[in-house]
Structures are given as structure tokens and as C-alpha cells.
LUMNULO-473835 format. One record per residue (C-alpha): residue in three letters; x negated, y, z negated. Coordinates in steps of 0.1 Angstrom, whole numbers, plus 2048, in hexadecimal, padded with zeros to 3 digits. Example, Ala and Ser with C-alpha at 12.3 -4.5 7.8 and 13.67 -1.06 7.14 Angstrom:
// LUMNULO-473835
<Ala,<785,7D3,7B2>>
<Ser,<777,7F5,7B9>>
END
This chain:
// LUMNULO-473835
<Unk,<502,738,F73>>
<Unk,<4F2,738,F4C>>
<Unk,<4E8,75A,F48>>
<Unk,<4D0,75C,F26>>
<Unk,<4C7,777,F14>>
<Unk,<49D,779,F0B>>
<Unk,<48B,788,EF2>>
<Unk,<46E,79F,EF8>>
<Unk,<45F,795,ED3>>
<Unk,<460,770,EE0>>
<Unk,<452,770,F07>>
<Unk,<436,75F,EFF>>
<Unk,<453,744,EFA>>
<Unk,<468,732,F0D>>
<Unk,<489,73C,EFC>>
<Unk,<4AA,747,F08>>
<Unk,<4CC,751,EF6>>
<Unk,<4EB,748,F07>>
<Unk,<50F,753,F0A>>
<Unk,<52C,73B,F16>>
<Unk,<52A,748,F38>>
<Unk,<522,727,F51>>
<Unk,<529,70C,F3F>>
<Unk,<542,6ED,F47>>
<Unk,<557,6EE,F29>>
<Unk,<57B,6F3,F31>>
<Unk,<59A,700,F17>>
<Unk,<591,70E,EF6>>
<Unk,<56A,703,EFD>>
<Unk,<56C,714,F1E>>
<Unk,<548,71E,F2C>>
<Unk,<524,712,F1D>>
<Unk,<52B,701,EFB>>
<Unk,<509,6EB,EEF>>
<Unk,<519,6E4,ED3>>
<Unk,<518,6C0,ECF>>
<Unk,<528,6BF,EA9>>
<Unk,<548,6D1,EB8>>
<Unk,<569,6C1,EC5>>
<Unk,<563,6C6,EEB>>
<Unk,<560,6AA,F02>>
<Unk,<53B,69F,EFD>>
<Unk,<533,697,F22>>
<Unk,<53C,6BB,F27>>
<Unk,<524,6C6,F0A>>
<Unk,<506,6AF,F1C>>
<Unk,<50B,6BF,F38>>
<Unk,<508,6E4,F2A>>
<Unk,<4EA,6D9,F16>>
<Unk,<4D8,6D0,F35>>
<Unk,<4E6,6EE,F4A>>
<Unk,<4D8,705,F2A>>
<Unk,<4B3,6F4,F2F>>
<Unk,<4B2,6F5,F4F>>
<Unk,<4BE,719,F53>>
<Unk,<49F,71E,F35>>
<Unk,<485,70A,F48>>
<Unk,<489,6EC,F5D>>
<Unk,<483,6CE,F4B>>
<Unk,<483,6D9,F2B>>
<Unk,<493,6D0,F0B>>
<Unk,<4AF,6E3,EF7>>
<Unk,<4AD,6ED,ED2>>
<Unk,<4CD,6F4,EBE>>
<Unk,<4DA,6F7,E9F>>
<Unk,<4F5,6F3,E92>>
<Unk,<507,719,E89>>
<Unk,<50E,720,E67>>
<Unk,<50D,742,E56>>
<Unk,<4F6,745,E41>>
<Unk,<4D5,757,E36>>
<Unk,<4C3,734,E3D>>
<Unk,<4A4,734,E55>>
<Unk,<49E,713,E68>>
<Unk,<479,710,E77>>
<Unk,<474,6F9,E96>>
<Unk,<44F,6F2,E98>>
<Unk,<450,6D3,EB3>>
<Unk,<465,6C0,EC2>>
<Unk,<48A,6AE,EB7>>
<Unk,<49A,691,EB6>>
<Unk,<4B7,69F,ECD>>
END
């Protein structure tokens, strides 16, 4: 099961912040990994990216980024080619 973490200064939004737990990734990837620029097996990756929507709001799309850390601010405003 995706478990996701909200945020009461976004419920007017569908949003959601996940963990690892309840995703199909197996060894060091183990659990929910969406991230498509890392060396996991990328049908696995799919697969998490649709359990992560789904488990947001069926039938919707999935917004990442890719992590870096950083002060920089990156503003969705519609949406991606993803």
C-alpha cells in the first residue's frame, strides 16, 4: 500500500508526498522509486509511477523532478510532457 503524506497548506490540491513504502522495486531500489533518471529497472519505475497516481487520485498524472540539492524553486503551472 502507498501511504502519502498531505499537506494542510495545499488541500485545496491534489498533492501527496511519498515514502518508499509499496512500491515494486526490488535490491538497493527496494520499495516506491519514481525516479526514472536512476539505474533501477525502468518497467519497475513505470509501474511505481502509476501506483503513486493512482494511490493520489485515480487517473491522474504524476509530477517529478528530478532531486538535487539546492536552493532552486521549480513552478509547475500545467501540465508535462512526462
Amino acid at each position: 500500500m502507498i501511504e502519502l503524506l498531505r499537506a494542510e497548506s495545499l488541500n485545496s490540491l491534489p498533492h501527496g508526498f511519498a515514502g518508499r513504502r509499496g512500491g515494486v522495486s526490488t535490491g538497493v531500489h527496494a520499495g516506491l522509486n519514481v525516479g526514472l533518471g536512476s539505474q533501477d529497472d525502468r518497467d519497475a519505475v513505470l509501474r511505481n509511477r502509476a501506483l503513486a497516481a493512482e494511490a493520489l487520485l485515480p487517473d491522474a498524472g504524476l509530477v517529478t523532478v528530478h532531486q538535487v540539492h539546492s536552493p532552486d524553486v521549480v513552478t509547475v503551472t500545467g501540465p508535462t510532457d512526462d
